[in-house]
N, C-alpha and C positions, 0 to 999 in steps of 0.2 A: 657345215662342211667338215669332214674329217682330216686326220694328216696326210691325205694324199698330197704331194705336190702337183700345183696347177701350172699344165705343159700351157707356153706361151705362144705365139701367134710364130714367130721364127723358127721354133722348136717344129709345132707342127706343121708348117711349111714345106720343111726339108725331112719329115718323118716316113716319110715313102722312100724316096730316095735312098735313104740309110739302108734301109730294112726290105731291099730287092730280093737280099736271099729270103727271106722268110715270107717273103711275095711269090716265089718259083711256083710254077707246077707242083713239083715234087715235095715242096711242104704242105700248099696248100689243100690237093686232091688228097692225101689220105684224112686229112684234118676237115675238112667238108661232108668228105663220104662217113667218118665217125658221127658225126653233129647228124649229118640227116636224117643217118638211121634212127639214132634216139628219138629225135624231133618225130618221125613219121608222118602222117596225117596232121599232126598241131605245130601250132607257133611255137617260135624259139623267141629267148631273150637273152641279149649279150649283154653284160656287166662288162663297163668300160671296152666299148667299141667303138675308138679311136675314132681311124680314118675310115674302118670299115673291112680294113686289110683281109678279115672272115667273113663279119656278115656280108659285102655285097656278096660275093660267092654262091653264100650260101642261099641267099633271097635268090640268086639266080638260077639257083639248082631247084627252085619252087617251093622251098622253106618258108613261112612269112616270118619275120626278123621284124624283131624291134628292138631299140637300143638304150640304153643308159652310160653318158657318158660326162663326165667333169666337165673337161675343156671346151667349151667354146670355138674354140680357134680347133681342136681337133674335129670337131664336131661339122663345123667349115666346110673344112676338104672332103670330109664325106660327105657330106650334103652335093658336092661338084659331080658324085656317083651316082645318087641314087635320091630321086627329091622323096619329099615327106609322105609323101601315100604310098613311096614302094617300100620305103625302111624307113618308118618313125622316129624320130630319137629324141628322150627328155633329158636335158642338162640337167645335172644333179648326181649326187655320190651315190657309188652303189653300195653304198648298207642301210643308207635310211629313204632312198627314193623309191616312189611305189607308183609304179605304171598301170592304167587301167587291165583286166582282163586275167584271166588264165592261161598259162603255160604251159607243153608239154616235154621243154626244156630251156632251162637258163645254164649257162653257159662263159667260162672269166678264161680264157688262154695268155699265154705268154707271158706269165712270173706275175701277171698285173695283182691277183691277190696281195702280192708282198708290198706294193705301192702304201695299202694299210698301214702305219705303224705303230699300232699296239695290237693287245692279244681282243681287248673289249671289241676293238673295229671289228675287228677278219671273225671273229664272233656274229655279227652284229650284222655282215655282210651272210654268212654261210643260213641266218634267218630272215634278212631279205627274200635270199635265193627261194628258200621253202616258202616264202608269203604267196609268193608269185608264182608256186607247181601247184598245177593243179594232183587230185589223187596219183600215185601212179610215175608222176613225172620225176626228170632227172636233173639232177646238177652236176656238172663237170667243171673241173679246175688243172689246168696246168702247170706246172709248175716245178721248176729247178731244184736241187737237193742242194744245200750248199757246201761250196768242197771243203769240210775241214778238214778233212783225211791229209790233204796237202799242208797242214800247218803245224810244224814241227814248235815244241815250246817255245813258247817268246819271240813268235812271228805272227806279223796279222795281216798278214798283205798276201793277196795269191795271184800271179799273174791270169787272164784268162785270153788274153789277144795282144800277140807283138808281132804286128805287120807292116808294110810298108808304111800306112797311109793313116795308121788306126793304133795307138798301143792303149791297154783295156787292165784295171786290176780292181780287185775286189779287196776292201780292210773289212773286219771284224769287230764288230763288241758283242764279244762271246756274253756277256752276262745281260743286256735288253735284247738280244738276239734282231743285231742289227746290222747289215751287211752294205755299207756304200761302193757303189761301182764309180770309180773314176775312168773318165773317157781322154784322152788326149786326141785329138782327129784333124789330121794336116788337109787344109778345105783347096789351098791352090800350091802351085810349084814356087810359092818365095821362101815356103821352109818356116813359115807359119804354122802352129796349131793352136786349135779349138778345145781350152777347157771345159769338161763339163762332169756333173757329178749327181750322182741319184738313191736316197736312200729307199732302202728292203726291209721288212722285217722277213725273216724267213721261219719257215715254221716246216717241223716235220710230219709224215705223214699219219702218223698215230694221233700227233696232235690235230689233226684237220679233221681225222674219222670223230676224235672228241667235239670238236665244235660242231661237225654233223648231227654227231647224237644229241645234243644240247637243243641243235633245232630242229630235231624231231624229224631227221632223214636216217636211211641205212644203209653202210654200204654195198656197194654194187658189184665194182671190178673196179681194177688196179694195173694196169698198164706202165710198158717204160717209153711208151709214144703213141703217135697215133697210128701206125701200121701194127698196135698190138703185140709190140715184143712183150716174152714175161718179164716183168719186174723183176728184180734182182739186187743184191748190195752192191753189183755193182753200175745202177743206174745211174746218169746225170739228172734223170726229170724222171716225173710220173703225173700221166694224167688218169685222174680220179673221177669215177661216178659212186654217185650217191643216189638213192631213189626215196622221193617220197612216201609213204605206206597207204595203201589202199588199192582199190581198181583202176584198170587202165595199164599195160602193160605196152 
């Protein structure tokens, strides 16, 4: 097992719930219609595919999907979507778990790379990815830039969400390049909130293209989303393709 932290049976419960925006339409269609393309004709495989939040979509867009995911209890709720002959899925981490067959994309969205927390893991995981492409094929990763730009000396704290219901900050250890998100999330009207807290390691994109070449992918294209804005300095995220070398296009 690596340093991911393993999401609990209550966590992933209410894990839909939470994450409706990122359920929409409008996140999920262009983030589908990206993946399928790659995929084409061949199976995809999602690294850490939760509840399913992408792959079912994308299985039902005629993708065949299979999954690799930690939690059990995540693992659950998406089983409640889609049973084991439509989307497969083997409990197990994704940098050392190895699914039978060849791919013609594997696939980590939404920050989940950073769940890793060292450089050897997210390493370890980017040779995964290549175990399982076949010639040709793609790896894509999502993934947040982290705001240091925002942290003026001798502050570590950035807010990233002060709302009614929900207030959200990010601290820093700028020297393990490790970023924890504290959550505060008020669940009923007695004025109650829910602590909660989740460590990152975050990693930039130069260093990602370096763990690609390590394991033997190159890069591809560089995106500031899935609608394909250009990347830019002043990005929040970029998702990354990498392609394995050979035939098959």
């Amino acid at each position: 097992m690596t340093s991911s932290e393993l999401w609990d049976r209550a966590t992933a419960e209410r894990y839909d719930a939470e994450e409706t925006g990122m359920s929409s339409a409008a996140v999920l269609g262009p983030t589908v219609a990206f993946l399928a393309e790659l995929a084409g004709d061949g199976r995809a495989l999602e690294f850490a595919i939760g509840t399913g939040r992408v792959g079912v979509p994308l299985r039902e867009r005629g993708v065949p999907v299979a999954g690799i995911e930690l939690s059990e209890h995540m693992a659950a709720v998406l089983r409640r979507k889609a049973d084991a002959d439509t989307l497969p899925v083997t409990v197990g981490d994704m940098a050392t778990t190895v699914v039978p067959g060849e791919f013609a994309l594997v696939y980590l969205v939404y920050n989940t790379l950073s769940n890793l927390l060292t450089q050897d893991e997210q390493v370890e995981c980017f040779r995964n990815a290549a175990r399982h492409l076949r010639p040709g094929g793609r790896f894509v990763v999502e993934l947040g830039l982290p705001p240091l730009r925002f942290l003026p000396p001798g502050q570590v704290a950035v807010p990233f969400d002060v709302s009614e219901r929900h207030l959200g900050f990010d601290t820093f250890d700028l020297v393990r390049q490790i970023l924890v998100s504290h959550h505060f999330s008020r669940d009923g009207d007695d004025g109650r909130y829910r602590r909660e807290a989740s460590r990152h390691r975050y990693a930039w994109p130069a260093e990602l293209d370096l763990m690609a070449r390590i394991a033997g992918l190159e890069p591809e294209r560089r995106v500031a989303d899935w609608d394909g804005t250009p990347f830019t300095q002043e990005s929040t995220k970029h998702v990354s393709v990498w392609r394995k070398p050979g035939a098959g296009h």
